[in-house]
C-alpha positions in Angstrom: -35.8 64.8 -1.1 -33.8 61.9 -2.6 -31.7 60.2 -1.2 -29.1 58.8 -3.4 -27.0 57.4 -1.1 -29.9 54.4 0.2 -29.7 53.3 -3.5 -26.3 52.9 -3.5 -25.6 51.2 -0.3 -28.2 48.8 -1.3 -26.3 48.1 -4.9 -23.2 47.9 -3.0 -24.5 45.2 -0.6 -25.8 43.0 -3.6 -29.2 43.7 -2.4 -32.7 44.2 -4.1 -35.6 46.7 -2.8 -37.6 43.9 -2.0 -35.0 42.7 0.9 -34.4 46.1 2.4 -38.6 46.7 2.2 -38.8 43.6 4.0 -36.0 44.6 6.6 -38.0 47.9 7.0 -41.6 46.2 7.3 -42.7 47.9 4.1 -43.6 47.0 0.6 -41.0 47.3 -2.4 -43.4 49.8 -4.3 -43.7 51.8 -1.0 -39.4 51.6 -0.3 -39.3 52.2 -4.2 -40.9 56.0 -3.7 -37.7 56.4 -1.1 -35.2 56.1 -3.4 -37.2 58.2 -5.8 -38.1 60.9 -3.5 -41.3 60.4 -3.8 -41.8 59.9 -0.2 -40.3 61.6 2.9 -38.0 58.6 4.7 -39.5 58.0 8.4 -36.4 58.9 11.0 -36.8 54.9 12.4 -36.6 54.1 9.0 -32.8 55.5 9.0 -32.1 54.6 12.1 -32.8 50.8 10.7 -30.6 51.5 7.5 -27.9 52.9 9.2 -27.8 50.0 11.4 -27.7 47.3 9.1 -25.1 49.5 6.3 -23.0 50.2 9.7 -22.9 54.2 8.6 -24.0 57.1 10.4 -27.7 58.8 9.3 -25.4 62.2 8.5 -24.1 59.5 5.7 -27.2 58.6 4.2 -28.7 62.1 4.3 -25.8 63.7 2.4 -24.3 65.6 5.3 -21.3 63.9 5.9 -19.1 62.3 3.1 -17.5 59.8 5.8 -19.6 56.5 6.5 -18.9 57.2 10.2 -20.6 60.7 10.1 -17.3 62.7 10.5 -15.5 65.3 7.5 -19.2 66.9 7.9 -20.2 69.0 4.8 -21.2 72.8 5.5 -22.9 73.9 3.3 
């Protein structure tokens, strides 16, 4: 599955792959096949993200289109 949305908070925080692999103990190849879809995104993994972008995992994994996890989608 990708997940669009860990691209895009990275862009919007002026930040390259190579900082958030570093904040996630990775490589930049390896976080690279995350935002690709490539590879199936560990659940401490977004716990980390969503800590450091200050929005909710529901955010990042395209169930909510509030930051804070509320106005969840259903569907």
């Amino acid at each position: 599955m990708k997940f669009q949305r860990i691209k895009d908070l990275r862009e919007d925080h002026d930040k390259l792959q190579k900082d958030i692999a570093k904040l996630l103990g990775i490589s930049q190849q390896y976080y690279s096949e995350y935002e690709k879809g490539n590879r199936t995104i560990p659940i401490q993994h977004l716990i980390t993200l969503a800590k450091y972008y200050n929005v909710s995992i529901d955010y990042i994994v395209g169930l909510s289109t509030d930051v804070n996890g509320k106005n969840k989608k259903t569907s």
